[in-house]
C-alpha positions, 0 to 999 in steps of 0.5 A: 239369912238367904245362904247368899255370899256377903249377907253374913248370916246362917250359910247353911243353904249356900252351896260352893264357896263365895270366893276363890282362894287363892292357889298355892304353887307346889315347891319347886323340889315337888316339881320334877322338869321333863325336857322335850315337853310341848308345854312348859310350867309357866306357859299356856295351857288349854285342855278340855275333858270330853265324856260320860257321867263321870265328866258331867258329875264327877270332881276330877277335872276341877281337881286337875284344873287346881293341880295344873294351876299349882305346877304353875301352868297357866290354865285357859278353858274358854267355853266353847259352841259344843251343845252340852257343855257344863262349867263344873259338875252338873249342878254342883251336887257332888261329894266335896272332897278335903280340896274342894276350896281349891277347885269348886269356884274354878269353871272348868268346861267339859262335854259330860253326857250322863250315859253316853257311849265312846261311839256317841262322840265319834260320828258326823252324822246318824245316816249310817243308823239302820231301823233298828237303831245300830251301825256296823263296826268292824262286823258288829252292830253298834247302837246308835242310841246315847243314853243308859242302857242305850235306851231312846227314853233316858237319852237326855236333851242332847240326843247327838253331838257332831264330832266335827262340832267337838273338833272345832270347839277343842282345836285350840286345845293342847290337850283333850281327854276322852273319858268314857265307860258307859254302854261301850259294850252295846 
């Protein structure tokens, strides 16, 4: 057996599921209305999760893909022009949690650059760089470097991102999620 969909042999090799299960909708007593809101269960709903590593290997956005469809949203993720940008978690190599069925098969595109910094997703441009590699921040020297420990040899194929690339990628979106952790303190 390959570990191919559909060969029906050993699946040991395969990863990820061969076909989407069908998502169950939460009971409407589960589901409590908040008047006012800007998108309504049953409506359109377009969010896009821009971050560090726990964007590009963590499970959670596929999670909150699944959970959203259950609530009945109707979730749309098209892909965008954003260089970097993943389906799902950097090869799939990540811990399969009990739901994994629900959210595994789902692409969910995210911007995910393992080691980056808030500030690596804030500017148009490095011309503010001086030679040592920093821009000045309200009175602090902020590294210009994305990548761990802000070090040029572990940056990734990516070294830069435009944040006007990243705004015209998600200005469709109703809602964007910045999730960073990394190096904001360099």
């Amino acid at each position: 057996a390959t570990g191919e969909c559909g060969d029906g042999g050993n699946q040991d090799a395969r990863r990820g599921f061969c076909s989407r299960p069908k998502v169950t909708s939460l009971p409407e007593a589960a589901l409590v209305s908040q008047k006012g809101a800007s998108v309504e269960p049953g409506e359109r709903l377009r969010f896009y999760v821009i971050g560090s590593s726990n964007a590009a290997w963590q499970t959670w956005i596929g999670q909150m893909h699944a959970t959203l469809r259950r609530i009945g949203y109707q979730v749309t993720l098209p892909r965008t022009d954003i260089p970097g940008e993943e389906l799902g978690p950097v090869g799939r190599r990540v811990p399969k949690c009990d739901d994994a069925q629900y959210y595994e098969t789902l692409e969910t595109p995210r911007l995910g650059l393992q080691g980056w910094s808030t500030w690596g997703f804030a500017f148009d441009s490095q011309d503010d760089c001086d030679a040592t590699g920093h821009r000045e921040i309200a009175g602090w020297n902020v590294s210009c470097t994305n990548g761990w420990a802000c070090t040029t040899r572990w940056r990734g194929p990516i070294p830069f991102v435009p944040v006007s690339t990243i705004a015209s990628g998600v200005k469709d979106a109703n809602v964007v999620v910045l999730a960073n952790f990394c190096n904001d303190g360099r």
